[in-house]
C-alpha positions as CSV (number, residue, x, y, z in Angstrom):
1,X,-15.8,-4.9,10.1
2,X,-13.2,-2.8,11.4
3,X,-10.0,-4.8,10.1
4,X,-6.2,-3.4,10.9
5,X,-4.3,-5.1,7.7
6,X,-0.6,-5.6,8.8
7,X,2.4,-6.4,6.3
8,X,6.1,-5.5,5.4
9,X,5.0,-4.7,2.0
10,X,2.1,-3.4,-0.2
11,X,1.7,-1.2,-3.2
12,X,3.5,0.1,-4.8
13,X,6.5,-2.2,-3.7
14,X,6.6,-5.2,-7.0
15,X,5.9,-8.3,-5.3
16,X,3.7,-11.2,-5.3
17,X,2.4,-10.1,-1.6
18,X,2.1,-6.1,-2.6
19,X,-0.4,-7.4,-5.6
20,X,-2.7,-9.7,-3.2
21,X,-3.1,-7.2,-0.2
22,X,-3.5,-4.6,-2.8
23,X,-6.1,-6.5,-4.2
24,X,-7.7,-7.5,-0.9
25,X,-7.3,-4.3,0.4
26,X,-9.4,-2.4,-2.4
27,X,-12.0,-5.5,-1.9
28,X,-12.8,-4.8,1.7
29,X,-13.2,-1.3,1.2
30,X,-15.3,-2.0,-1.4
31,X,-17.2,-4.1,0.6
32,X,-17.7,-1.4,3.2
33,X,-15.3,-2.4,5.7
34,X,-12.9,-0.2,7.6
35,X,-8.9,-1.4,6.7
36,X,-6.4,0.2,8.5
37,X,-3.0,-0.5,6.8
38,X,0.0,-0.9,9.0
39,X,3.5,-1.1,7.1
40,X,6.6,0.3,7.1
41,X,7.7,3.6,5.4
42,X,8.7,2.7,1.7
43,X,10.8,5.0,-0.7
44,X,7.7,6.1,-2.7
45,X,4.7,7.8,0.2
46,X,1.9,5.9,0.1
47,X,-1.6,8.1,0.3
48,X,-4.5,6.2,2.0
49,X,-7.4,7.1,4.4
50,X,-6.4,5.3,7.0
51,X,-3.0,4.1,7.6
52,X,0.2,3.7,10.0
53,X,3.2,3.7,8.9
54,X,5.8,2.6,11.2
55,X,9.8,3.2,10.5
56,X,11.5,0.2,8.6
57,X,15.3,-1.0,7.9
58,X,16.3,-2.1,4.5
59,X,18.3,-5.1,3.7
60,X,21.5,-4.7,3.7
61,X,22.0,-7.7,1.0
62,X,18.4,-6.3,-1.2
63,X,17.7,-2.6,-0.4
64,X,14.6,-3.0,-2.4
65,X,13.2,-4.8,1.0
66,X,12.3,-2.9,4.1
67,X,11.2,-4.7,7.3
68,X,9.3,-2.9,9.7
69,X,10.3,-2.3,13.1
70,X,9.1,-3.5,16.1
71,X,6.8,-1.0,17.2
72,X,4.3,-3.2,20.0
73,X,3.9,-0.3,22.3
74,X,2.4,2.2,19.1
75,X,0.2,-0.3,17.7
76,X,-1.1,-0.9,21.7
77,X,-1.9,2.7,22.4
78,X,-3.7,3.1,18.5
79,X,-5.7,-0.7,19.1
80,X,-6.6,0.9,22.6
81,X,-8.1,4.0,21.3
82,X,-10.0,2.4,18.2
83,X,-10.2,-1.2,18.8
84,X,-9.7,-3.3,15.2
85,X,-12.6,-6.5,15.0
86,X,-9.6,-8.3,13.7
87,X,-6.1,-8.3,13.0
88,X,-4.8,-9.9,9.8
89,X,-0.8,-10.2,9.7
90,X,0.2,-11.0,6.0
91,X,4.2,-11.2,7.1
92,X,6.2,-12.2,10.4
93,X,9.0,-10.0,10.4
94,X,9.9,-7.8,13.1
95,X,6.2,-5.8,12.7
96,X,4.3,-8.8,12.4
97,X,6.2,-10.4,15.3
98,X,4.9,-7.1,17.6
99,X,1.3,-7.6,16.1
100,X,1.3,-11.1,16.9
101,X,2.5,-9.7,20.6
102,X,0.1,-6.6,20.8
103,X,-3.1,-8.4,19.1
104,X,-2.7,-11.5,21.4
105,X,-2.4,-9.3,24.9
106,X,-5.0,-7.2,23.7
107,X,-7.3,-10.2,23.5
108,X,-8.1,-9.2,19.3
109,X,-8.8,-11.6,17.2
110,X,-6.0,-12.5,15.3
111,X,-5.8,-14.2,11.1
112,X,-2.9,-14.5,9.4
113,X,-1.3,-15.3,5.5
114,X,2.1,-17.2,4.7
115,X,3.2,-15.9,1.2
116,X,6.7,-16.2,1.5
117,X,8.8,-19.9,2.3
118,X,11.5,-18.3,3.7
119,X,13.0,-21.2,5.3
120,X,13.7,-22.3,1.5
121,X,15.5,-18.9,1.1
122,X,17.8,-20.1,4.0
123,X,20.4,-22.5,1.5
124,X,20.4,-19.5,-0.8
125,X,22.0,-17.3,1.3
126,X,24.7,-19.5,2.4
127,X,22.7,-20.6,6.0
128,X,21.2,-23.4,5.1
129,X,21.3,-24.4,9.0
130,X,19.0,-21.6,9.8
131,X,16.6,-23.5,7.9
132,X,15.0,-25.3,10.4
133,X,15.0,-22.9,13.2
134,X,13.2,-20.5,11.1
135,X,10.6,-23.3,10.0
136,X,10.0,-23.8,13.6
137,X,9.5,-19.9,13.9
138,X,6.6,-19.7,11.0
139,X,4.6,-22.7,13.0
140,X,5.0,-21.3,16.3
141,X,4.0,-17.8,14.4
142,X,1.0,-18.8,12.8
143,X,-0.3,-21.5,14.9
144,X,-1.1,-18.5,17.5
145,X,-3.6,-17.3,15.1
146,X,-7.5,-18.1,14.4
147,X,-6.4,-18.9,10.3
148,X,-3.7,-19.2,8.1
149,X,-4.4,-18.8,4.5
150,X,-2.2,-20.3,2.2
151,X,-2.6,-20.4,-1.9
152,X,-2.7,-23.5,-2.3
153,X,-4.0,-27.3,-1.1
154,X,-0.2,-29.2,-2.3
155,X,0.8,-26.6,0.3
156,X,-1.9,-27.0,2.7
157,X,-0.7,-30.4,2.7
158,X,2.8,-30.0,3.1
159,X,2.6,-27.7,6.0
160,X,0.1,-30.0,7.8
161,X,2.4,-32.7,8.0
162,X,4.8,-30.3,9.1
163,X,2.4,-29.3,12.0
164,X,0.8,-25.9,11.1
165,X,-3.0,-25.7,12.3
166,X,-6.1,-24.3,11.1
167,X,-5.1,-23.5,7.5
168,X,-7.4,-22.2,4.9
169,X,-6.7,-22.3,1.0
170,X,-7.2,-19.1,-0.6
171,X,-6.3,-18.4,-4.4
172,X,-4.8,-16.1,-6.2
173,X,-6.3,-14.0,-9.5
174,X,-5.5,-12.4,-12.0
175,X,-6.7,-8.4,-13.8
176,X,-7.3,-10.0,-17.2
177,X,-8.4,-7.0,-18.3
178,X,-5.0,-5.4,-17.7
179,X,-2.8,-8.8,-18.4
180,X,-4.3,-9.3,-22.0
181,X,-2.8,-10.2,-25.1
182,X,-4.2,-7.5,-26.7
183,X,-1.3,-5.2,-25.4
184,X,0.9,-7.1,-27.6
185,X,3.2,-4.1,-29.1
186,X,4.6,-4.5,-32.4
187,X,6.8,-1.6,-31.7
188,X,8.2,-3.2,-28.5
189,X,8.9,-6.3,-30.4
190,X,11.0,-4.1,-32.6
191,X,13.0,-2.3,-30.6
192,X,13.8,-5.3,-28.8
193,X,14.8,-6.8,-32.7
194,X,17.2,-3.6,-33.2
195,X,18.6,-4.1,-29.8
196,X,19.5,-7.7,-31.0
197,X,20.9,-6.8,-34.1
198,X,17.8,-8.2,-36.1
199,X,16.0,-6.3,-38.7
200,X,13.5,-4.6,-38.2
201,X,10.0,-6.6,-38.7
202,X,11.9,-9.6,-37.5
203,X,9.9,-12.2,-36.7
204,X,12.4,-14.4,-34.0
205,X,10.9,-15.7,-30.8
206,X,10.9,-14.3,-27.4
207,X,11.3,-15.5,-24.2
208,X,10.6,-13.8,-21.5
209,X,11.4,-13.3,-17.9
210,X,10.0,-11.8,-15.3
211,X,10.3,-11.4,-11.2
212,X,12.8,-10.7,-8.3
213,X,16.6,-11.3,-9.2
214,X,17.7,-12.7,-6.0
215,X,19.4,-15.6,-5.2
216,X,16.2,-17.8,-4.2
217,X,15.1,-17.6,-7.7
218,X,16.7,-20.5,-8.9
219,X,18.3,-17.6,-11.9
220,X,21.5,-20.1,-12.6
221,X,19.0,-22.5,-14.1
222,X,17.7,-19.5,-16.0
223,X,20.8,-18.6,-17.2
224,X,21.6,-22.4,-18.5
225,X,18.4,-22.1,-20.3
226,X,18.6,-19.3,-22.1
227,X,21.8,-20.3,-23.4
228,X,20.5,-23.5,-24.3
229,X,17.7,-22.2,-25.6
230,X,19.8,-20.0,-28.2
231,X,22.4,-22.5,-29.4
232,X,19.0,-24.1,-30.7
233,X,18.0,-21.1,-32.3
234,X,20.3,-18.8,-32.6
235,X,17.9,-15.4,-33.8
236,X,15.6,-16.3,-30.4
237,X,15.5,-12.7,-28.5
238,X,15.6,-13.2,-24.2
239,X,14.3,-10.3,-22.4
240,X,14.3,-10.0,-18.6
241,X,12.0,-7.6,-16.4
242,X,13.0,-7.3,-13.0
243,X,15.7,-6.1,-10.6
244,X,17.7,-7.4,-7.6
245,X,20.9,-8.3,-6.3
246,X,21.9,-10.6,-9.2
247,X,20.8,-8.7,-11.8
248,X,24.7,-7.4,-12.5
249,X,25.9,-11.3,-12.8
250,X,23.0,-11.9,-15.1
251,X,23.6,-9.2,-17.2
252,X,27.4,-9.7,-17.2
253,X,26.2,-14.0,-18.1
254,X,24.1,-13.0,-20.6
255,X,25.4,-9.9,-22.5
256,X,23.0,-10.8,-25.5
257,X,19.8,-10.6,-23.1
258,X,18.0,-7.5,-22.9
259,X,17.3,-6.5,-19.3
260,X,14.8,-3.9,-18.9
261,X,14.3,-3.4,-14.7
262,X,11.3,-3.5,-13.3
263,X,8.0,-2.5,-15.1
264,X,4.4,-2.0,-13.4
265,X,1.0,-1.9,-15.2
266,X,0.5,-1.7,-18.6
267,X,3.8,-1.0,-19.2
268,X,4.2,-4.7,-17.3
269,X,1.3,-5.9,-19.4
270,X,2.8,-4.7,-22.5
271,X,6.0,-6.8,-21.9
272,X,4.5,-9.8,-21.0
273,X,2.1,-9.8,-23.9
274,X,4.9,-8.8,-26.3
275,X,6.7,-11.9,-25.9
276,X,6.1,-15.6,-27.0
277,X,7.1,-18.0,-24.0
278,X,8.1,-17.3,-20.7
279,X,10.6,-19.3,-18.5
280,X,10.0,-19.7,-15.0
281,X,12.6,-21.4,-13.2
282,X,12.1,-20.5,-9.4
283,X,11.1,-23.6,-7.3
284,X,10.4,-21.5,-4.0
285,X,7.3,-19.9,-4.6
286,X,4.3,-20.3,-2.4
287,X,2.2,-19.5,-5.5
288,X,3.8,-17.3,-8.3
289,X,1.7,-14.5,-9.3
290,X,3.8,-13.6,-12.6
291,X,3.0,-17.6,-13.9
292,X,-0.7,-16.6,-14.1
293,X,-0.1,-12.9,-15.6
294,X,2.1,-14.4,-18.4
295,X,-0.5,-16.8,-19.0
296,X,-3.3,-14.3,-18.9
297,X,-1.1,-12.5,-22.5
298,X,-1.4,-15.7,-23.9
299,X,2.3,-17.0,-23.1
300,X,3.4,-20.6,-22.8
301,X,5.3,-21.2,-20.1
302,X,8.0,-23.8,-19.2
303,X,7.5,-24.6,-15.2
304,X,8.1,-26.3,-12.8
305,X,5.1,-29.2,-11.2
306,X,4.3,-27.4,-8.0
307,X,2.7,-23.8,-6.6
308,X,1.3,-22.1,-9.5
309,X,2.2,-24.3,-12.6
310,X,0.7,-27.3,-10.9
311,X,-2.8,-25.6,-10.8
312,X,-2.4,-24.1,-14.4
313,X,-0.1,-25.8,-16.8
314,X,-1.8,-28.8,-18.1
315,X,1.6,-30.3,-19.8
316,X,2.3,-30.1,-23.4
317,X,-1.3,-28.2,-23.9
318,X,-0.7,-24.7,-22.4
319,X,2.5,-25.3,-21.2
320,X,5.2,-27.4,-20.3
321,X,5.3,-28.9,-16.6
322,X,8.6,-30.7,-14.9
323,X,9.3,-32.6,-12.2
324,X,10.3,-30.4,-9.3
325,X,14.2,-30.4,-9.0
326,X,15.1,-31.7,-12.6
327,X,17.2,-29.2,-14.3
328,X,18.0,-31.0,-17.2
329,X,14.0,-31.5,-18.3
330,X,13.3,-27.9,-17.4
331,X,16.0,-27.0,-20.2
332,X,15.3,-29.5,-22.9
333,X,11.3,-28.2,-22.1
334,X,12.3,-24.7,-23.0
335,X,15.1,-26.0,-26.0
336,X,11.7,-27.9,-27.1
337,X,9.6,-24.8,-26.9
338,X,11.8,-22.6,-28.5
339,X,11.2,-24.8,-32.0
340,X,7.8,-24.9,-31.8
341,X,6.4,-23.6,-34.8
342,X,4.4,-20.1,-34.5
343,X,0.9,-21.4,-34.8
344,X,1.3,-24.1,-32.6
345,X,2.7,-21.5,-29.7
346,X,-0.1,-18.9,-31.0
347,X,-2.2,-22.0,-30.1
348,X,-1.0,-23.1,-26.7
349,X,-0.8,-19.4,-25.7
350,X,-5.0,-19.3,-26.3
351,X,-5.5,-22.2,-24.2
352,X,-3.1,-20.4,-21.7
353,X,-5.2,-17.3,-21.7
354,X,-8.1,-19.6,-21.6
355,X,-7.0,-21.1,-18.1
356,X,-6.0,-18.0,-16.7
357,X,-9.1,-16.2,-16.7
358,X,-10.9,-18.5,-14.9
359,X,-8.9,-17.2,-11.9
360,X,-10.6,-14.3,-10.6
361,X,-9.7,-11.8,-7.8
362,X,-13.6,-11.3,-6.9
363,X,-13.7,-15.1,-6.2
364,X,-10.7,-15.0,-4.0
365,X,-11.5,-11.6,-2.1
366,X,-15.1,-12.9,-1.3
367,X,-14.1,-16.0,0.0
368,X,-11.3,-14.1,2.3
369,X,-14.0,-11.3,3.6
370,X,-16.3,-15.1,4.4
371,X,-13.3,-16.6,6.3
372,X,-12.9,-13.3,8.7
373,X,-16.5,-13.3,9.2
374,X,-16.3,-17.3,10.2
375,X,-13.8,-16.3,12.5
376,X,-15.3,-13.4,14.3
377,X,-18.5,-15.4,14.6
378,X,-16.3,-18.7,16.1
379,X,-14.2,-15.9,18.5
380,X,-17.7,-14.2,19.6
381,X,-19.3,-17.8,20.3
382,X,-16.4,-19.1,21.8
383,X,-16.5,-15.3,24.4
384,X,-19.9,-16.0,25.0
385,X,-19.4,-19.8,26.2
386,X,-16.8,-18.6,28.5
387,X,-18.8,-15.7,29.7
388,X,-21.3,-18.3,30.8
389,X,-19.9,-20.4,33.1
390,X,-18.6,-16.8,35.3
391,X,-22.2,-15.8,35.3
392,X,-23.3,-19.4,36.5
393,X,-20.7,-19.5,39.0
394,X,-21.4,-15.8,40.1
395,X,-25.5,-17.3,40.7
396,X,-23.9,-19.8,42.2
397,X,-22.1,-17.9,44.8
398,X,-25.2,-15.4,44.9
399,X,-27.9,-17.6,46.9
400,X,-25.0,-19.3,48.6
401,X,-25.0,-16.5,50.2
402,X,-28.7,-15.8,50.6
403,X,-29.4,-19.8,51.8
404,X,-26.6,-19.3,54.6
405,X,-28.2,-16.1,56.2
């Protein structure tokens, strides 16, 4: 297959989305398949065989976020000269709007992902009553295309009733040989102890944070809970890895928290696998990616009951799970974490690491490159039946002609 891969973001931007297409990107050429990525240009050049970048505008509110133009007439004239077997759109910003626009007239197949819930983002941002126009937007958006993949069935569910069509569930994975606890760092855990005023050798918990600092992360809870969390142990150690638009009123909130920006790899792995628990507070996630890394370093994790921790957490066993919207429980989960004793957490964390490595990215890219095929082979049956009825009615018009001579 010949498949042009469409999104606001990939590698190396630190996201959720940038990890899956990067993933699913590397699968399909592994597979033999020709990807073509289309994205915007990001601060850091990206080096692939075959790619367009288009020009993008950063948000003015989160620089760190770039949507691409809308470039329709560009992607028309390269789609005329090498014609993609599909288009997959993985965002519907201003570029994925034009590829919706260009793939449709062009008559090319068309698959699509929803990662993001931005019409949750909406009360965050102080327009709330662009909420529902924007919702309206994503079904009109994706319910022009042959498949929407989605991470998970609650969601499938919820976005059924809400009138989205032909959605497909497709997982998410984890590199568990990269997100291991084996990468704990003794030295990390140190330096982190100094940096708290402990001694060195210090054996006090941490908790650990990790994702986007923006308002739709739900961070006030976070901040509630860390201080709650320390008032019932006062030597417990917070650490936060990440970066955004909130991260100075964090910082400034919780001047004992170490915040160290944003990490990538091992030096990601590291972090996570260096810490004890990890508190996860956001409740707008489509899946949540950095749930099932900290679990794969054998964290326990305080979560919400939807997206990822639903799937995962099995409550009070790996984790701890809480009804969606209750503050309160989410901090007195992470107050009762926080005095659990150390083999007890070294416990849960196994079970953790257990759960997480069950979820595989070659599982997940397989059954994507299986979807696209199902759709090309529906799209190609579906040209051939209307092929036939013009050749039948072409006949038909044929020995008219011939009878009346």
């Amino acid at each position: 297959m010949y498949i042009s891969l469409v999104t606001e973001t990939f590698d190396p931007d630190i996201n959720g989305v940038a990890t899956t297409l990067k993933q699913i990107h590397s699968a399909l050429l592994s597979s033999g398949h020709r990807v073509q990525l289309v994205c915007p240009r990001g601060k850091t050049a990206r080096v692939l065989d075959d790619m367009l970048e288009v020009p993008g505008l950063a948000l003015p509110f989160y620089t760190d976020v770039r949507l691409g133009l809308p470039v329709g007439r560009r992607l028309k004239r390269r789609w005329q000269n090498e014609r993609p077997d599909l288009v997959h759109i993985a965002t519907e910003g201003p570029l994925g709007y034009a590829a919706l626009r260009t793939a449709k007239a062009l008559g090319l197949p068309i698959t699509s992902s929803l990662h993001t819930n931005f019409h949750t983002y909406m009360r965050f941002y102080r327009v709330g009553w662009l909420a529902a126009p924007v919702m309206r937007y994503l079904k009109w958006f994706h319910n022009r295309t042959a498949r929407t993949f989605i991470p998970t069935g609650q969601q499938a569910e919820a976005l059924g009733l809400s009138g989205f069509d032909r959605l497909a569930v497709l997982g998410r994975g984890v590199d568990t040989a990269l997100f291991n606890p084996e990468r704990r760092d003794a030295a990390l855990r140190a330096q982190w102890s100094q940096h708290s005023g402990r001694a060195a050798g210090d054996e006090s918990k941490v908790a650990l944070h990790v994702g986007r600092l923006a308002p739709e992360k739900n961070l006030d809870l976070l901040l509630q809970t860390f201080n709650a969390m320390r008032v019932a142990q006062p030597d417990m150690i917070g650490v936060v890895v990440g970066d955004g638009p909130e991260r100075a009123r964090l910082e400034k909130a919780l001047p004992w928290v170490i915040f160290t920006g944003m990490k990538r790899g091992a030096q990601l792995a590291r972090h996570y696998a260096s810490a004890d628990l990890f508190i996860f507070p956001s409740q707008t996630e489509t899946f949540g990616n950095v749930l099932l890394e900290a679990m794969a370093c054998g964290l326990i994790c305080v979560s919400f009951d939807y997206a990822a921790g639903k799937h995962l957490i099995h409550d009070g066993k790996n984790g701890y799970l809480v009804p969606l919207g209750d503050d309160a429980r989410f901090i007195k989960a992470a107050v009762d974490l926080i005095r659990v004793d150390g083999p007890e957490i070294r416990q849960m964390g196994s079970r953790a690491r257990d759960v997480a490595a069950t979820y595989d990215w070659t599982r997940v890219t397989r059954a994507f490159e299986q979807h696209l095929k199902d759709v090309l082979q529906v799209e190609s049956a579906q040209s051939a039946s209307d092929e036939q009825p013009a050749l039948q009615g072409s006949g038909r018009s044929t020995n008219q002609g011939k009878t009346g001579v």
